[in-house]
C-alpha positions in Angstrom: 156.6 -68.4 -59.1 159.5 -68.2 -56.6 162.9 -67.6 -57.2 165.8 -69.6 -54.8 168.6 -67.6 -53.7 171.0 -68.5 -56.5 168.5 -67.2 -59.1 167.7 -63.7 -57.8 171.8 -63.6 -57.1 171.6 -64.0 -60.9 168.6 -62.0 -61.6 169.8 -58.9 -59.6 173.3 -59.3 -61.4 171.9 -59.1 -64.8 170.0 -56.0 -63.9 172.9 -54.8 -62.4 175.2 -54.8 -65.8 172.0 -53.7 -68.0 172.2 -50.7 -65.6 175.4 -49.8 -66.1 175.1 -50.3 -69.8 172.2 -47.4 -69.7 173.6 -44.1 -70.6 170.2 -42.7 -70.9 170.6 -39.9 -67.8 173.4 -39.4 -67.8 173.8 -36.2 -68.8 171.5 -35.1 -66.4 173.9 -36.9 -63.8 176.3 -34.6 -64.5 174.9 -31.5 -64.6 174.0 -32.5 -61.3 177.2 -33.0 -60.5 178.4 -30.0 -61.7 175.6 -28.0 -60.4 177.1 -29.7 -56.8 180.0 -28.6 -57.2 179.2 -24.8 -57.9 177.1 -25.1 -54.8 180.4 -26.1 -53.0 182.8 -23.6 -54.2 180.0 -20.7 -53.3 179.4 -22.1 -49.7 183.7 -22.6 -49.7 184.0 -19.1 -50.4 180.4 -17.2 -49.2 182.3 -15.6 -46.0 185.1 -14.2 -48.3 182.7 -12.9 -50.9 180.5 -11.4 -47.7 183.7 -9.4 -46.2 184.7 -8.2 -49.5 181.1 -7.0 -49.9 181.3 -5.1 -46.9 184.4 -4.1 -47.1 183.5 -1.9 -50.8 180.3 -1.1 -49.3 181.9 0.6 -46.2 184.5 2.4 -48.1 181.0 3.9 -50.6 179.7 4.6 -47.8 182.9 6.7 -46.2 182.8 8.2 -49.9 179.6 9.2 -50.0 179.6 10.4 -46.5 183.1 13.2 -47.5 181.1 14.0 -50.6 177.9 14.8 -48.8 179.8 16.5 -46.2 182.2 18.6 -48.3 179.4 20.0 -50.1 
C-alpha cells in the first residue's frame, strides 16, 4: 500500500496531535528539565564555589600553621 503526499501530510498530522495529547512521560520530562537546570546553575557558579573553597581552605591552613607553630 502506498500513501500520496496529501495522505501521509494527514497521517503525520494525526500522529502529531495524538502526541501532544500523551502526557505519559511527562514527568520524567521535567525532572529532566529540572535536573538541566541544576546542572547550569552549578557550572554558572563552579569557579565561585572553587575560590571560596580555597579561599577557607587557605585561611585553615594559615590557622593551623600559628597553632602548630605557637605550640
Amino acid at each position: 500500500m502506498s500513501l500520496n503526499s496529501k495522505q501521509t501530510k494527514s497521517l503525520a498530522s494525526r500522529l502529531f496531535r495524538k502526541l501532544l495529547k500523551d502526557e505519559a512521560g511527562q514527568s520524567t520530562t521535567e525532572y529532566i528539565l529540572i535536573l538541566a537546570v541544576v546542572v547550569m546553575i552549578a557550572v554558572r557558579f563552579k569557579g565561585l564555589f572553587n575560590e571560596m573553597m580555597g579561599n577557607a581552605l587557605g585561611k585553615l591552613q594559615t590557622n593551623m600553621g600559628e597553632a602548630i607553630d605557637s605550640n
